[in-house]
C-alpha positions in Angstrom: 55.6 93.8 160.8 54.1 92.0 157.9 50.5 91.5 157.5 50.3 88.5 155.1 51.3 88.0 151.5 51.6 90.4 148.7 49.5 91.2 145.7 52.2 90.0 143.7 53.1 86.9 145.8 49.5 85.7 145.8 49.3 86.1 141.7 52.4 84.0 141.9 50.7 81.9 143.7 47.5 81.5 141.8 49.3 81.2 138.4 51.9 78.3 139.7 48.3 76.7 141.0 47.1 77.1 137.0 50.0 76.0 135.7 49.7 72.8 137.5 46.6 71.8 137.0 47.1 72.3 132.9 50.1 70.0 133.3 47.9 68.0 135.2 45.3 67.9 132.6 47.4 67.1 129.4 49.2 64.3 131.4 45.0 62.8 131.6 45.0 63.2 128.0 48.0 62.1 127.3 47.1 58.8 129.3 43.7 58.7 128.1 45.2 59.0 124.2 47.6 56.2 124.6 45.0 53.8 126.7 42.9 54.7 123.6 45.3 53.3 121.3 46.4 50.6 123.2 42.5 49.5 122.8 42.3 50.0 119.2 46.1 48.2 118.4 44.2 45.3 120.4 41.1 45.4 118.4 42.7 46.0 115.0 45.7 43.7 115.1 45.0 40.9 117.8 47.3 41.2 120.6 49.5 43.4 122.3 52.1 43.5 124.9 51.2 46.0 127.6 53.9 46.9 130.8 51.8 46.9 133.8 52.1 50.2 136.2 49.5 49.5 139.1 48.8 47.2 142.1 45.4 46.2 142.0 46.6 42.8 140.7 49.0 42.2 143.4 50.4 39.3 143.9 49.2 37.6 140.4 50.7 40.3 138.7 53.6 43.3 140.0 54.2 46.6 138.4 56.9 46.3 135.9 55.1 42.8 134.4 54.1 42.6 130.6 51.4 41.4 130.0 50.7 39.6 126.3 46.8 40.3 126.1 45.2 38.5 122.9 41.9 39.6 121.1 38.3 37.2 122.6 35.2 37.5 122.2 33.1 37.8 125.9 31.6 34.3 125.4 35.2 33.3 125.2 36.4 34.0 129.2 35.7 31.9 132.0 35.9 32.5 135.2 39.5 33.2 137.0 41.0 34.5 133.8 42.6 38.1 133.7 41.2 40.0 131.2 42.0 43.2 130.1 39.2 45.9 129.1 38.8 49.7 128.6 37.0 52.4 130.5 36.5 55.9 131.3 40.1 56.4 129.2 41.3 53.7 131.5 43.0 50.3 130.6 42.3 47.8 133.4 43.9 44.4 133.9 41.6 42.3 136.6 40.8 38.7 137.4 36.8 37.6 135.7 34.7 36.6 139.3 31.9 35.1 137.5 29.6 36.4 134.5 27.2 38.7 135.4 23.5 37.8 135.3 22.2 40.2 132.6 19.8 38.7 130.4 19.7 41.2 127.6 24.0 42.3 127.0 26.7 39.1 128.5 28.8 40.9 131.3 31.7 40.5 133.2 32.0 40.8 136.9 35.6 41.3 138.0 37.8 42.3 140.6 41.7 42.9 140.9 43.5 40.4 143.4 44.7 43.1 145.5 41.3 45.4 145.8 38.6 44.9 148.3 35.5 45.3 145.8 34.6 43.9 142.6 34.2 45.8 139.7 31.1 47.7 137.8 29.8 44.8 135.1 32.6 44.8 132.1 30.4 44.7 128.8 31.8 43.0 125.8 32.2 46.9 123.8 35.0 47.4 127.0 37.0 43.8 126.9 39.5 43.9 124.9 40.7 40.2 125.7 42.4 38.0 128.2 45.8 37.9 129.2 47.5 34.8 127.8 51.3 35.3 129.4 52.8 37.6 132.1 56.7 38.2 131.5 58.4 38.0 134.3 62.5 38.8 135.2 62.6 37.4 131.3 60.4 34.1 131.7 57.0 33.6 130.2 54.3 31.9 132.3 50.5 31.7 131.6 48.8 33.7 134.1 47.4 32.3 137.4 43.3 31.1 137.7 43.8 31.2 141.1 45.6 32.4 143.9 47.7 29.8 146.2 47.0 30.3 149.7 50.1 32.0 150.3 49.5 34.4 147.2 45.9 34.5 148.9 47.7 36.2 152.4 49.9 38.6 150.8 46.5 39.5 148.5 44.4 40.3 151.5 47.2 42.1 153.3 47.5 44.0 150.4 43.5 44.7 150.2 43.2 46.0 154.0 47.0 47.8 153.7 48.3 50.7 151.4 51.1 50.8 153.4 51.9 46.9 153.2 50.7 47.2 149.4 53.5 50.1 149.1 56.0 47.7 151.3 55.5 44.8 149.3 55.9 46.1 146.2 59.3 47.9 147.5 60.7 44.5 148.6 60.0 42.6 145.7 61.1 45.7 143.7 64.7 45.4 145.5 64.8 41.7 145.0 64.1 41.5 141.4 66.9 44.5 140.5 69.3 42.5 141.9 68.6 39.8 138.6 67.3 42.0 136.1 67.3 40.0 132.9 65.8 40.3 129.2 62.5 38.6 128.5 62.5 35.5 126.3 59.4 35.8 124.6 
């Protein structure tokens, strides 16, 4: 009868656990290196086209969007526009709530359309700018201010629901493949 796993089993064990948390950590870097120069193509060239990944912006934006962000200053943004700014090696793409009432540095409160709590302040050394069109199945519109009341439904189902986040996004995923087509602009 055995009594439980080898010597050699259990440093099998241990070095598969190593080896996946190295890969683990160079895929963060790896993320973190290209969020990095995403940033710096925005702030040294103006504007740049981004393919969107998460859900936090559901149902203003879906995962496979792109997004054309341009360069603006903070002073620039009013509220209900998208903005996109940089953190913790992090790009983040959410909707501008109100300014934030800072009297010495001009802030940014923000939240995505599909999460339940606003952001942490965005400072103007994090925006990058404000997203000026979202392509689309290969049409170019200007991004929402503000959510229609249905858009408002599927936004809150999506805030309360991974599970109706995850089954929303795999309906809409199914209906757009069945039209994929190039974008325009």
């Amino acid at each position: 009868m055995r009594q439980g796993p080898s010597i050699a089993e259990r440093m099998h064990a241990q070095q598969k656990g190593l080896v996946m948390r190295l890969h683990s950590r160079s895929r963060s870097r790896e993320k973190a290196l290209k969020c990095e120069l995403a940033a710096e193509i925005v702030r040294g060239f103006g504007s740049l086209r981004l393919q969107v990944t998460g859900q936090s912006m559901l149902p203003s934006v879906w995962p496979g969007d792109v997004l054309l962000i341009k360069r603006c200053r903070i002073g620039e943004i009013s509220s209900g526009d998208i903005v996109l700014y940089a953190r913790e090696g992090r790009l983040f793409a959410h909707r501008v709530i109100c300014a934030a009432p800072d009297r010495e540095k001009a802030r940014l409160v923000t939240r995505g359309d599909g999460l339940p709590s606003q952001d942490f302040p965005v400072s103007a050394e994090e925006l990058l700018g404000r997203v000026s069109q979202i392509v689309r199945d290969g049409k170019c519109d200007a991004p929402p201010s503000s959510l229609t009341p249905k858009n408002k439904l599927v936004a809150s189902a999506v805030r309360f629901s991974a599970i109706a986040a995850r089954l929303i996004v795999y309906l809409y995923v199914t209906r757009s493949n069945s039209g994929k087509r190039e974008a325009l602009c």
